[in-house]
C-alpha positions, 0 to 999 in steps of 0.5 A, a space after each residue: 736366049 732367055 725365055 719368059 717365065 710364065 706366072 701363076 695365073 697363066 692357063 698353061 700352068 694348069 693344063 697337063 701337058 701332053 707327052 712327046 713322041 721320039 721323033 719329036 725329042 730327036 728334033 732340032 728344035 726340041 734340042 734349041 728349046 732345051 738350050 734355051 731352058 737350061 740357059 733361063 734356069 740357070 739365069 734365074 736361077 733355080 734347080 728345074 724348069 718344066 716347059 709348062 713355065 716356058 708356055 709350052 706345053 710339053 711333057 719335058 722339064 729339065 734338073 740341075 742342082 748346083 753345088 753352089 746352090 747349098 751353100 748357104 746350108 748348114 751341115 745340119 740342114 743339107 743332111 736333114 734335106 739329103 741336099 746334094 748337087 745333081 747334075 744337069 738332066 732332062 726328063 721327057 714323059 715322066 711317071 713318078 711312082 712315090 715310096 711311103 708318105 707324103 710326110 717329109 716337109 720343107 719350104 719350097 719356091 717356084 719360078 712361076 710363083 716369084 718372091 714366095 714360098 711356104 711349107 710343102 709336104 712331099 715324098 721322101 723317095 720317088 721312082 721315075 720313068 722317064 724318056 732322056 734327052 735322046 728319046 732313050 728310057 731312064 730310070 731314077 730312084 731319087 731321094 731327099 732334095 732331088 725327090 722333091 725336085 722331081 716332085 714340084 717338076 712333074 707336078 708342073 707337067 700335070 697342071 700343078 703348082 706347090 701351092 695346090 699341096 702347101 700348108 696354106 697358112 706358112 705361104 709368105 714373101 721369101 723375104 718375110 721367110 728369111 727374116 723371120 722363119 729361115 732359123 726357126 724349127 719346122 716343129 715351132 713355126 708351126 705352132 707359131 701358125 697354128 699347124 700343130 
């Protein structure tokens, strides 16, 4: 079963979820509602769905980035994205502790803010700890693409959206990206706008 995607606007995509105790992450239910998100993620299809975009909110976001998802990536691009599939996996109560600065950018979207983008700085490499699927403890050392998943996912869980870091001027319809921005460098799109 497919789940409403909450849109910008929604109170619950501004409000921090609160945490899940083990007995609750061992439920059924909880196991039902995270079969039904992977299902929507992979439906719209995106690379992390947090339960605030499902109106639940709950400190749970789920991960996969397919390998199809890169496809349309040049070698070039994957590398400088450090863009490698990730496989399915749920996060619970997470604790993001980043490494160095917030200075590497690219374009992101949203499901909760359907048709745009823009330019989003984030932190190359993160640290997280985070509650499995089965209440047990995890730790990820992430870096390139999958930190900033892990980035725009946790925000969600703490009543954040991408636009809230964005640079304001490269926000745009992703049609108007891909015609006109997708094959420009970072370093002359924002000079064209006014960033540099």
């Amino acid at each position: 079963m497919l789940l409403k995607l909450f849109q910008a606007g929604e109170p619950v995509l501004r409000q921090k979820a609160r945490e899940l105790t083990v007995q609750e992450i061992q439920s059924p239910g909880l196991r039902q509602l995270i079969r039904m998100m992977h299902e929507t993620l992979r439906e719209a299809p995106g690379v992390g769905l947090a339960a605030p975009q499902i109106g639940e909110s709950i400190q749970l976001a789920i991960i996969e980035d397919l390998p199809e998802y890169g496809r349309n990536l040049t070698e070039e691009q994957a590398a400088e994205r450090e863009r490698q599939a990730v496989p399915f996996h749920v996060i619970i109560n997470p604790v993001l502790t980043p490494v160095g600065n917030p200075d590497v950018e690219f374009f992101e979207g949203c499901l909760s803010l359907t048709g745009f983008t823009a330019l989003v700085p984030r932190y190359q490499r993160v640290h997280v700890e985070c509650l499995d699927e089965e209440g047990s403890p995890r730790s990820i050392d992430a870096s390139g693409w999958y930190a900033r998943i892990l980035q725009h996912e946790i925000d969600h869980l703490n009543g954040g959206l991408y636009i809230d870091r964005m640079h304001s001027r490269t926000f745009m319809p992703v049609d108007m990206y891909s015609r006109r921005w997708r094959d420009v460098s970072l370093r002359d799109l924002k000079a064209e706008l006014g960033l540099l």
